[in-house]
C-alpha positions in Angstrom: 16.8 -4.3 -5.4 14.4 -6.7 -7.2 15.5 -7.6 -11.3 13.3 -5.8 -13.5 11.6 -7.5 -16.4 9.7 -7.6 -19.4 7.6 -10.1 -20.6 6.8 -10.3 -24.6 3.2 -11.7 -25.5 0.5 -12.3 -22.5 -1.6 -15.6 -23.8 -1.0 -18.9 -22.5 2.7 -19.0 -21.8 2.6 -15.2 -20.8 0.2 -15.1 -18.0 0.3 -18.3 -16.6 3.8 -19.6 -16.9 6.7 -16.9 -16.8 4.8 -13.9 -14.9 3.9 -15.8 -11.8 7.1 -17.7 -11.9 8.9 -14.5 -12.3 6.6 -12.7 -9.5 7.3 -15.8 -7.2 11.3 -15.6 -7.8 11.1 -11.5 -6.5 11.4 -10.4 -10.3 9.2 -7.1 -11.1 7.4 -7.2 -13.9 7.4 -3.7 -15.2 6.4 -4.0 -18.4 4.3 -5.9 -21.1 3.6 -6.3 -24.8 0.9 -7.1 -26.2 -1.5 -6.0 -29.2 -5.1 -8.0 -27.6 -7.2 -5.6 -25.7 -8.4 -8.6 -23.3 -4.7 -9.5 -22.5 -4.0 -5.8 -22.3 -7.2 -5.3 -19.8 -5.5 -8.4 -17.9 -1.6 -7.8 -17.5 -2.8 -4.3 -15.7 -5.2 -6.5 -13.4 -2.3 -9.1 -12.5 0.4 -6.0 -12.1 -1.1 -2.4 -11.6 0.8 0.1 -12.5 2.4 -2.0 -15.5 3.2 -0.3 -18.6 1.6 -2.1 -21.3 3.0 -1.9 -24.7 2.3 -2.7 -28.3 5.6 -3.9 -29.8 9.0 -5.7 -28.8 10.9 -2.9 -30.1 8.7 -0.2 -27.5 9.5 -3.1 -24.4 13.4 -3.0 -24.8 13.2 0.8 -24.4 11.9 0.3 -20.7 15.1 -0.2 -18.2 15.6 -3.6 -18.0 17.6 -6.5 -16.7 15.3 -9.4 -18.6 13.0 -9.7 -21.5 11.1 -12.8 -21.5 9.6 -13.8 -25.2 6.3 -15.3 -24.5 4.6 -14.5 -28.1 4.2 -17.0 -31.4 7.0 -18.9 -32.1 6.7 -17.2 -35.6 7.7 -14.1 -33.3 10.1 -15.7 -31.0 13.4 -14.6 -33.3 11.9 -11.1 -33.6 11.2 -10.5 -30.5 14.3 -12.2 -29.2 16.8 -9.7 -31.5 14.9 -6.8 -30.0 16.1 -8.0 -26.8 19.2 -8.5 -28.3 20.4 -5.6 -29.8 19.6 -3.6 -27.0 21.6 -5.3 -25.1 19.1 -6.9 -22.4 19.5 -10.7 -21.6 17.0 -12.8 -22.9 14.8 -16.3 -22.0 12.4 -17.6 -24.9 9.8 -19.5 -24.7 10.6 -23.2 -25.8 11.1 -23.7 -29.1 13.3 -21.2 -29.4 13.3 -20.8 -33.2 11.0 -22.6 -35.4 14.0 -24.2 -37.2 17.7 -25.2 -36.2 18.8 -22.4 -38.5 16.4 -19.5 -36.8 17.6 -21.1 -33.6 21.8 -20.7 -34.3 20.7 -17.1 -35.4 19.3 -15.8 -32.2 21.9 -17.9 -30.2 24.8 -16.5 -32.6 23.4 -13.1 -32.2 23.5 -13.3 -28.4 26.8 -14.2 -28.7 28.3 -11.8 -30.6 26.5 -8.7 -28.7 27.6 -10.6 -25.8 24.1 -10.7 -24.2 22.9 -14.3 -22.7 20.1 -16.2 -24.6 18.1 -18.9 -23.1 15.1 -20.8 -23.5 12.3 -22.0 -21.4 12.6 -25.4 -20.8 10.5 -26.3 -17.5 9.5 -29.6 -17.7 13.4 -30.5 -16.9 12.0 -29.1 -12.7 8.3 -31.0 -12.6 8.2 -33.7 -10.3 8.6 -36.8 -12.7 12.1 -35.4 -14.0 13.0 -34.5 -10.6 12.6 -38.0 -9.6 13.9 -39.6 -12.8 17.6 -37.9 -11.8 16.9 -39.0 -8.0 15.9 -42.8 -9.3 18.5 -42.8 -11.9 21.5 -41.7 -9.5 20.9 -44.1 -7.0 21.4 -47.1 -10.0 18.7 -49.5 -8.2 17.3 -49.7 -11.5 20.7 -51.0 -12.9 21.7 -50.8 -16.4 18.8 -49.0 -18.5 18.3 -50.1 -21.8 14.6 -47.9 -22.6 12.9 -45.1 -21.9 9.8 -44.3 -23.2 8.1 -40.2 -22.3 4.5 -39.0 -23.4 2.6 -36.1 -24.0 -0.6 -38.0 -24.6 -3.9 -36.5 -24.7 -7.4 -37.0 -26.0 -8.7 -33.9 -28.0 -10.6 -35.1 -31.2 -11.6 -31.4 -32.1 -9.6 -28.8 -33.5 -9.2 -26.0 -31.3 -10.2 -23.3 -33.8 -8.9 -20.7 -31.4 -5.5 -22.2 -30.8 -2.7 -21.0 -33.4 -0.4 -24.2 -32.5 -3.3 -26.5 -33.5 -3.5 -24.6 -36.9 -0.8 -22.7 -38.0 1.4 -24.3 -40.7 5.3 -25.7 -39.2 6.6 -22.7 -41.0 4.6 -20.2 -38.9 4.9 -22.8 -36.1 2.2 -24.0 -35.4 2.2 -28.0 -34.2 2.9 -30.6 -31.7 6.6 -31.5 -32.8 7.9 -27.8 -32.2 5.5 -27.5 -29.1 5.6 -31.0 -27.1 7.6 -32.8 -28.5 10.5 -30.4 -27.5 10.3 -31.0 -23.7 10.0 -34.2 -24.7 13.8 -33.5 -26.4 14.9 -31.8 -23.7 14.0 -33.9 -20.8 15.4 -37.1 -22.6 18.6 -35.5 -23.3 18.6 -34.1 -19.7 18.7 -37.2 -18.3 20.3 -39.3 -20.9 22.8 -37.3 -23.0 23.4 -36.5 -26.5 20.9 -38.4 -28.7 20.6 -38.9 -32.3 17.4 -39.8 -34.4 16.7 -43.1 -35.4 12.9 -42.6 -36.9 10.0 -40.8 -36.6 6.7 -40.8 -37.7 4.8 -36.9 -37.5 1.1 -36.5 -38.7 -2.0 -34.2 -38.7 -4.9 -36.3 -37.8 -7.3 -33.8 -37.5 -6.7 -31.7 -40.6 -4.3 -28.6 -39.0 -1.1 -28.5 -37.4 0.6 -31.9 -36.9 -1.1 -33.3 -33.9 0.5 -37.1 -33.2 4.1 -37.6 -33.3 6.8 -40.3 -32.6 10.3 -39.8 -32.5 12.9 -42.6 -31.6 15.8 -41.4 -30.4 19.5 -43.6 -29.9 21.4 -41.9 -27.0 25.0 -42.4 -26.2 25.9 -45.9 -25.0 22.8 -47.0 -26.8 19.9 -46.2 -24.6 16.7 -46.0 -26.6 14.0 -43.0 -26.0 10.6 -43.5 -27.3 9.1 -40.7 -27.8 5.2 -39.4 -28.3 3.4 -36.6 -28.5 -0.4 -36.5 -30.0 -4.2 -34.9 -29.3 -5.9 -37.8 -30.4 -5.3 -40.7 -28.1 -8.4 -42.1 -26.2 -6.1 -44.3 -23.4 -3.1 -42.0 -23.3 -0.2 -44.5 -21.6 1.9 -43.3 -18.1 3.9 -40.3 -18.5 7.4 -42.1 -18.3 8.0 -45.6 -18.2 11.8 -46.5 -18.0 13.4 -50.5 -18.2 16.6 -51.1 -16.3 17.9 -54.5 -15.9 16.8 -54.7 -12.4 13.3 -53.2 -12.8 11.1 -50.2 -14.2 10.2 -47.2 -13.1 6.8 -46.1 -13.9 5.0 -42.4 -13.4 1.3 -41.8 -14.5 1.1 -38.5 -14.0 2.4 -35.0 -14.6 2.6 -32.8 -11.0 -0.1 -30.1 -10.2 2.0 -27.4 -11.0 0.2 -26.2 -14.3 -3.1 -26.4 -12.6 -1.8 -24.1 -9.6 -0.7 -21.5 -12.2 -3.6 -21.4 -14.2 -5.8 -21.3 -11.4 -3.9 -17.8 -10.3 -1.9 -19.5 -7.9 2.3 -19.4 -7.6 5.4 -19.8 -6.0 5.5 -17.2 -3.2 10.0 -17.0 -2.3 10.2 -18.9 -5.3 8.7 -22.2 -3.3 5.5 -24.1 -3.7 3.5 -23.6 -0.5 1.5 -27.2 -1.4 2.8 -30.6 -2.2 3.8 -31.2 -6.4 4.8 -34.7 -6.5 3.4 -37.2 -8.7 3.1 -40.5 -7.4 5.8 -43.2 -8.6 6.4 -46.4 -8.7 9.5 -49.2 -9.2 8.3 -52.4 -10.6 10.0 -55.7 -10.3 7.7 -57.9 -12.5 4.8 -58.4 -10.3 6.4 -57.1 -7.1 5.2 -53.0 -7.2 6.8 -50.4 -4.9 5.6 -46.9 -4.8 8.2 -44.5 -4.1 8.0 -41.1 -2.8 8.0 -38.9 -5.7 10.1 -35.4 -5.5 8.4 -31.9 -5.5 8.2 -29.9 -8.8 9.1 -26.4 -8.9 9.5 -24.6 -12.1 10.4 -21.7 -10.2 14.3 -23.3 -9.9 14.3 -22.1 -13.4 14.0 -18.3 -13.0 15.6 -19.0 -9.5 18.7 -20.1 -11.4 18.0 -17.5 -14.2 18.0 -14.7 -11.0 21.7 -15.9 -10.1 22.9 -16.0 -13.1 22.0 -12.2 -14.2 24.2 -11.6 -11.1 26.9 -13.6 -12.2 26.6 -16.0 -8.7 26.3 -19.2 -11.9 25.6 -20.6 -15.1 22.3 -19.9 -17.3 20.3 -23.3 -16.5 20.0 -24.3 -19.9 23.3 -25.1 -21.8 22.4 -23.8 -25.1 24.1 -26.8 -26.8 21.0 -28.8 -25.5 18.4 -26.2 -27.3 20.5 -26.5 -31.0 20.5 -30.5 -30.2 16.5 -30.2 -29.7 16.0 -28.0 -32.8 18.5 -30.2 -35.1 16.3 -33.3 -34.2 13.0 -31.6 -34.3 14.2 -30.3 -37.8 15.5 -33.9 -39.0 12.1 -35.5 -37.4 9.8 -33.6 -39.5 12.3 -34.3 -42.9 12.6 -37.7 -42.3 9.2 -38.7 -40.9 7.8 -42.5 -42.3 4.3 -40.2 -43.2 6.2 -37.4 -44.7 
């Protein structure tokens, strides 16, 4: 018998990140909530029959095994207690709270109801991160002394539309809550625990903060570089990391966002098309490209699927999501432009 869920807010992260994932991983998505008459008219296209619903509060009366929040971060810790205190497991959309403080109270919340809290953090299952772990277990890179990871894009214009490029950090709106936390997470993923060393967070184009740095000192002194921004004309490579016997260097995110806003997912929880991003180890002027691994954000829910059945561990230890909301919240207060 499939897992029944329900999935909180249908925009962006709604329709075409967690409800095809969950549809591809044998979830059935049974109901939806949503106030927008377009995403309403929508979420009964993609799952006919689905009850559509207005509030949070009206979703956690359905019978369910999963709520996933997929609305505004500045809804993510109501929406998330909803799911809560009726006692249904819950994954939110990454960030989990706009603060550290909104994030311990949804996680400490979960914990004493006894219900399991996650958040969303895919990026740690697209091809570059899959091949980061591959290249970093085999050591040919030896000792690594840098990594530097981007979200780099080139969007002069405010998106008047868009509530992260204009709602205030309190509301959260911005690149540092958005970006900037798989960014975090990825780095600590691969790396360990981290602590800040400086940042620099801005607003460019006169909304949300839209170019951010964050320098992060991980254990055993590996540096992350980290950067985040709408407004850069040559963005660099994706990932470039230094080792003492060479670099590995990855342009380019995987295909996977493009398949699932283009309507296409995971059927068995498995890509039926390659989702590797070409890599390459670099030795000076000696280049080697190496085959890069397949993406699949659908391990998450896959993982998330054994879990509710008690066969293993939520995949996202929620010591990593405080870790990302303590720095996020330290970035912003200690910022060089603050």
């Amino acid at each position: 018998m499939s897992l029944r869920v329900g999935i909180v807010g249908y925009g962006l992260a709604g329709r075409y990140f967690h409800a095809p994932l969950l549809k591809g991983c044998g979830f059935q998505v049974v109901a939806i909530a949503t106030t927008n008459e377009i995403r309403h008219a929508q979420a009964q296209e993609d799952f006919p029959g689905v009850n559509v619903v207005a509030t949070s509060e009206e979703l956690v009366k359905e019978r369910l095994d999963l709520v996933v929040v997929a609305s505004a971060n500045i809804a993510h810790a109501r929406d998330a207690l909803s799911a809560i205190n009726a006692g249904i497991p819950v994954v939110i959309d990454k960030p989990m709270g706009r603060t550290y403080a909104e994030t311990k109270t949804i996680i400490d919340a979960g914990l004493k109801a006894g219900t399991p809290v996650s958040a969303f953090f895919n990026r740690r299952w697209d091809s570059n991160a899959l091949t980061i772990k591959r290249v970093l277990a085999s050591g040919v890179l030896g000792q690594i002394h840098r990594m530097e990871s981007r979200f780099e894009r080139f969007r002069p214009d405010l998106n008047a539309q868009s509530w992260r490029e204009n709602m205030s950090a309190a509301d959260g709106g911005g690149q540092l809550l958005d970006l900037q936390s798989h960014l975090i997470s990825t780095a600590i993923d691969w790396f360990g625990s981290a602590e800040l060393v400086m940042s620099s967070v801005r607003s460019l184009r006169g909304g949300a903060d839209d170019d951010s740095v964050l320098v992060l000192r991980h254990i055993g002194g590996l540096m992350s570089y980290l950067s985040a921004s709408a407004v850069v004309g040559a963005p660099g490579p994706c990932v470039r990391i230094l080792g003492a016997q060479g670099a590995l260097l990855i342009h380019d995110l995987d295909p996977q966002e493009d398949l699932l806003r283009s309507g296409k997912y995971p059927m068995g929880g498995t890509w039926a098309v390659p989702t590797s991003s070409k890599a390459f180890i670099h030795r000076g002027n000696e280049i080697e490209e190496i085959t890069g691994e397949n993406g699949n954000y659908a391990l998450f829910y896959s993982a998330v699927a054994d879990a509710l059945e008690g066969q293993s561990p939520w995949p996202i230890d929620n010591k990593d999501v405080l870790l990302v909301a303590q720095l996020i919240d330290q970035a912003r207060e200690k910022s060089t432009n603050a």
